[in-house]
C-alpha positions in Angstrom: 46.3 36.5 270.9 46.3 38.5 274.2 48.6 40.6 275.3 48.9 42.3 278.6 46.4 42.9 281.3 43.0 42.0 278.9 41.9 39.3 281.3 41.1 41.8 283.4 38.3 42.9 281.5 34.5 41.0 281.6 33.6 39.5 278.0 29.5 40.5 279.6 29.9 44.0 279.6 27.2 46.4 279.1 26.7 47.4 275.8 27.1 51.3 275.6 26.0 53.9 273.0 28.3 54.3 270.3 27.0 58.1 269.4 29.0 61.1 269.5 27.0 63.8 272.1 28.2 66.8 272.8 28.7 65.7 276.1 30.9 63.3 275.4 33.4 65.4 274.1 35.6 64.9 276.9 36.7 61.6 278.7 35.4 60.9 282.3 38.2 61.7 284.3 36.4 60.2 287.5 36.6 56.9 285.7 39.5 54.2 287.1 41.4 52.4 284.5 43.4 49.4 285.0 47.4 50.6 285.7 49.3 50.3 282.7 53.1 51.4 282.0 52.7 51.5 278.4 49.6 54.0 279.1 51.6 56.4 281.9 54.4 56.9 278.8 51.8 57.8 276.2 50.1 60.4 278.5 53.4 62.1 278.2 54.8 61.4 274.8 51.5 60.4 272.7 51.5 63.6 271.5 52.6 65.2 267.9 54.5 68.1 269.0 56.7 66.0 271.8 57.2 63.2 269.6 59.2 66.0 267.0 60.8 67.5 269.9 62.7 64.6 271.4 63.4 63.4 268.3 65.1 66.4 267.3 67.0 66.1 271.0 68.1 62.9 269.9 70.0 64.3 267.2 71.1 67.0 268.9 69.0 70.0 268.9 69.3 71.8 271.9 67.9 75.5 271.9 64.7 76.9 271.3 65.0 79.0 268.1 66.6 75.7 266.2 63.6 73.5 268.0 61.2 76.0 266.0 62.8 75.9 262.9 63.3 72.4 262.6 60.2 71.7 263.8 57.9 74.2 262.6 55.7 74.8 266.1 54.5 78.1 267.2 56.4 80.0 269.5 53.8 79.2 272.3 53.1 75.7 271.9 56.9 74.8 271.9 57.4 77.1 275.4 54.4 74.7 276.7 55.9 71.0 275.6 59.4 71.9 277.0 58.1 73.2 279.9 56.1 69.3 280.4 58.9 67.7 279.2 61.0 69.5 281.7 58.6 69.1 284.3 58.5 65.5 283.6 62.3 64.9 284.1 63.0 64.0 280.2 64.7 67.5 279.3 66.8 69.8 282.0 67.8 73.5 281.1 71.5 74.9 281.6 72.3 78.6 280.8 74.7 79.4 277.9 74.2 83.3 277.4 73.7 85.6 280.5 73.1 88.6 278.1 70.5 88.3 277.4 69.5 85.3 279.2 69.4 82.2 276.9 69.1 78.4 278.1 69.4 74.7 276.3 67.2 71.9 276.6 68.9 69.3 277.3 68.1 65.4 277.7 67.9 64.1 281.1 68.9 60.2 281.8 65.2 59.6 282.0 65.1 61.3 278.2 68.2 59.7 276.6 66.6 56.4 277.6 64.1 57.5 275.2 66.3 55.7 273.1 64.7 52.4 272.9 61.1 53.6 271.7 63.0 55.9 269.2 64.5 52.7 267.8 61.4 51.0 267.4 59.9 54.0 265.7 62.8 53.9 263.4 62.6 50.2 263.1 58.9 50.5 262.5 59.3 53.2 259.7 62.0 51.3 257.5 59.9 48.3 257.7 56.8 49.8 255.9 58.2 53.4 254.6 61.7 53.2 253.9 63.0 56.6 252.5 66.6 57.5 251.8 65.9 60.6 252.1 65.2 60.5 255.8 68.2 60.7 257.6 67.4 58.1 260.6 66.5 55.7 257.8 70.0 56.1 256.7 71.3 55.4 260.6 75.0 52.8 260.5 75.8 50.3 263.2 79.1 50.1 264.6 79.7 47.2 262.0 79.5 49.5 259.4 76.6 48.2 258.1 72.7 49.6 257.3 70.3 48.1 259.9 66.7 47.8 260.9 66.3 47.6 264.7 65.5 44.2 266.1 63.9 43.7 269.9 64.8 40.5 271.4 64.5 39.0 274.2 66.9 39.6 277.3 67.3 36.1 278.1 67.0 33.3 275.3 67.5 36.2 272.4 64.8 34.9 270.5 62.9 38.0 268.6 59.8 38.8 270.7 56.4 38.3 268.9 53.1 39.9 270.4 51.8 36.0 270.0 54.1 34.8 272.3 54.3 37.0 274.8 52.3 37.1 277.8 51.2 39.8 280.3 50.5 39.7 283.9 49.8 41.6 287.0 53.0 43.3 288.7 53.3 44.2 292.4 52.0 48.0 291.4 48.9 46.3 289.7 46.1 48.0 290.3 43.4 51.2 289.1 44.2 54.9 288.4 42.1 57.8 287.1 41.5 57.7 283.2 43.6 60.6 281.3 42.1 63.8 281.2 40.9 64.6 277.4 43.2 67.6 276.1 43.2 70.0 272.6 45.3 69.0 269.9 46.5 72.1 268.4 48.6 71.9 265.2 49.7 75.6 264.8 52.9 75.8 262.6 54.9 78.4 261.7 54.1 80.1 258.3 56.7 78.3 255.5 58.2 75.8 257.9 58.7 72.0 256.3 56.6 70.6 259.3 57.4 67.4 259.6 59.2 66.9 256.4 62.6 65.8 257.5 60.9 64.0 260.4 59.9 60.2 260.4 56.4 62.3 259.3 54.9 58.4 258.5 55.1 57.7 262.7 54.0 61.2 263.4 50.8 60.5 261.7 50.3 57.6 263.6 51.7 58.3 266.6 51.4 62.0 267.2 48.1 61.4 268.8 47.4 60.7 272.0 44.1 58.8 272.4 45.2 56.9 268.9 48.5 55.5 271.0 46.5 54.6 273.3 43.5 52.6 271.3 46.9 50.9 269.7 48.4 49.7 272.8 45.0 48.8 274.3 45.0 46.5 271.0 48.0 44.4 271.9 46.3 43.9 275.6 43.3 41.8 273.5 40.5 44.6 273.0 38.7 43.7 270.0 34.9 45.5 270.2 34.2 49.3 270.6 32.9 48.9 274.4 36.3 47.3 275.0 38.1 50.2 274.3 35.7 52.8 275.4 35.9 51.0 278.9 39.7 50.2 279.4 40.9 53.6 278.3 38.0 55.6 279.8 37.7 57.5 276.6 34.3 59.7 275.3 33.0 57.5 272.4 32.9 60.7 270.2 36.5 60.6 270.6 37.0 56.7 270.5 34.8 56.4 267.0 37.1 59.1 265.0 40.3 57.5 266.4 39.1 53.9 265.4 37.9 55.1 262.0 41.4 56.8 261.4 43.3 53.9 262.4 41.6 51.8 260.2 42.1 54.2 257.5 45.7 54.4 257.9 45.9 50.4 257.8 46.8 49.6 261.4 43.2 48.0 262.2 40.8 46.1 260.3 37.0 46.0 260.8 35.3 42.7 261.7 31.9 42.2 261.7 30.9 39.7 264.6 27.3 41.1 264.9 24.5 41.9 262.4 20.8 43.9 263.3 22.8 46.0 264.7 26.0 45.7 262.5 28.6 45.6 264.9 32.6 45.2 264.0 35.6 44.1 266.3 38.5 45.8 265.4 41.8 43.9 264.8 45.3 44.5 264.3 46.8 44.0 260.7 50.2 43.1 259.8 51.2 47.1 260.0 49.6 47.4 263.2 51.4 44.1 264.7 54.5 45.4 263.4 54.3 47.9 266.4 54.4 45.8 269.4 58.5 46.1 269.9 57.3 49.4 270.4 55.0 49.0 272.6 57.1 47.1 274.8 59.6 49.9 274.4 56.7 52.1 275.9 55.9 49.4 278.9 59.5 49.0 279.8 60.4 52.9 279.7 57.0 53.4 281.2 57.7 51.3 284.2 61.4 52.2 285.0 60.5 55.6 285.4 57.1 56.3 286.3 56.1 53.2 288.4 55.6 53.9 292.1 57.6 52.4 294.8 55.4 49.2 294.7 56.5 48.2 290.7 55.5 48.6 287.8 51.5 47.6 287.5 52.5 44.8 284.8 55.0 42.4 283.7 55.7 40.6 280.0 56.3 37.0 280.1 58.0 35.4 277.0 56.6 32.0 276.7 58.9 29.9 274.8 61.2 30.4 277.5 59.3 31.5 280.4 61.2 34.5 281.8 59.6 37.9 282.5 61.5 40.0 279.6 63.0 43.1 279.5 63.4 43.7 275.7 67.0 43.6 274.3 67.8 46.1 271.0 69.9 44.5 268.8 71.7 44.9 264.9 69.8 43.0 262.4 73.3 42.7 260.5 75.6 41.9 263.1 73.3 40.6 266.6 75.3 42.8 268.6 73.1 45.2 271.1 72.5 48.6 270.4 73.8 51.9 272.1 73.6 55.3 271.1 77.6 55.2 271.0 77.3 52.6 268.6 75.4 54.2 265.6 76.8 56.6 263.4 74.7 59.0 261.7 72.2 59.4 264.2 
């Protein structure tokens, strides 16, 4: 199976040194990677702390103190992801106290189309860690019916598959600078639930940036540590502790292709496969709003009926699409 731009990359490459150095500890930044739309939305929203915030906008959650205590984030570190997410168009502020000054975050277009990756997440989450007592596991259609998320295609409607998909180059193909490696803080407020009423299960795996990443680099046909290390431009400090949790939490599975030095390939499991209508989520959301005015750097054929897809959400109860409007509970 490959998925995605993976042709791009040369089976012959240099073998590179595995070992963590001190020197390592941050990604080259001067590295070019290929484009990817999946990888422009994960620089913004592969991260723990904005995952729990616009999921909480989602449901409603619109001022700072109720972020916090929801949440359970440090005063500072929630000041800093609004402020990106504001920056970044998903979240706009609006005044409702002028003594003392108090504004709401609220979600932008560019945020409430958020929706379709929050679906998958949800989807996702039921799938492998149902909970009744998680409140978007309890979400109703407009049918009236419980529901897992399904991601279909746009034009034959057929459920879309990472093994029969395609992906090719769009008209914004091309390189662009590898992210810039950043801390990953996880100060909480003393006695706050964390993530406890949260979908905490994708917030392990998905809350970190650089694992997002090595998961969506996955679904583009990397297999082998060098792969990795060389699409995502990643320090190989970095890239081992994000492999070695991923296949702890069952989303990878070591391979060994190589022995004298062992040497393993790492491939997706059932769990981790389960993930690609999100990734598409991620590519589609990724292109419509942070592709340049030449397109979006890649496009996702569906082969059993040729067409470049754009996915479609639908009720696994009823077929019928889904719409914010049309759940209840969320």
């Amino acid at each position: 199976m490959r998925f995605g731009l993976g042709h791009s990359l040369k089976d012959s490459m240099t073998s590179a040194d595995s070992t963590a150095k001190t020197s390592n500890e941050a990604a080259d930044t001067h590295r070019l990677i290929d484009a990817s739309s999946a990888s422009r939305a994960l620089n913004l929203m592969g991260d723990r702390w904005t995952l729990m915030i616009s999921s909480q906008a989602f449901v409603g959650t619109t001022r700072f103190e109720d972020f916090q205590s929801r949440i359970g984030i440090a005063r500072s570190l929630l000041t800093d992801r609004l402020r990106r997410l504001e920056s970044a168009g998903v979240l706009v502020r609006s005044r409702y106290c002028e003594r003392p000054p108090r504004d709401e975050y609220l979600l932008t277009e560019m945020g409430r189309d958020l929706f379709g990756p929050s679906m998958m997440i949800i989807r996702w989450e039921k799938r492998w860690y149902y909970d009744p007592k998680v409140r978007a596991h309890n979400i109703k259609h407009s049918c009236g019916h419980d529901f897992i998320p399904e991601c279909r295609c746009n034009h034959c409607r057929k459920e879309l598959i990472a093994r029969e998909t395609k992906g090719e180059p769009g008209p914004g193909a091309g390189k662009e600078p590898a992210a810039k490696a950043r801390a990953q803080r996880r100060s909480i407020v003393e006695g706050s639930q964390g993530t406890a009423a949260m979908l905490e299960r994708s917030v392990e795996v998905l809350g970190d940036r650089w694992i997002t990443h090595v998961i969506a680099s996955a679904f583009y046909g990397h297999k082998r540590f060098n792969d990795f290390q060389q699409q995502l431009g990643v320090a190989t400090n970095i890239l081992s502790e994000r492999l070695a949790r991923l296949v702890a939490l069952g989303i990878l599975e070591q391979k060994l292709y190589q022995e004298s030095p062992n040497r393993y390939e790492y491939r997706l499991t059932p769990k981790g496969l389960d993930l690609f209508p999100l990734v598409l989520e991620l590519v589609r959301w990724g292109a419509r709003w942070m592709s340049g005015p030449e397109g979006p750097p890649e496009l996702i054929r569906h082969l059993p009926c040729g067409n470049i897809v754009t996915p479609l959400l639908t009720c696994s109860h009823c077929g019928e699409e889904l719409t914010r409007e049309s759940l209840q509970g969320l």
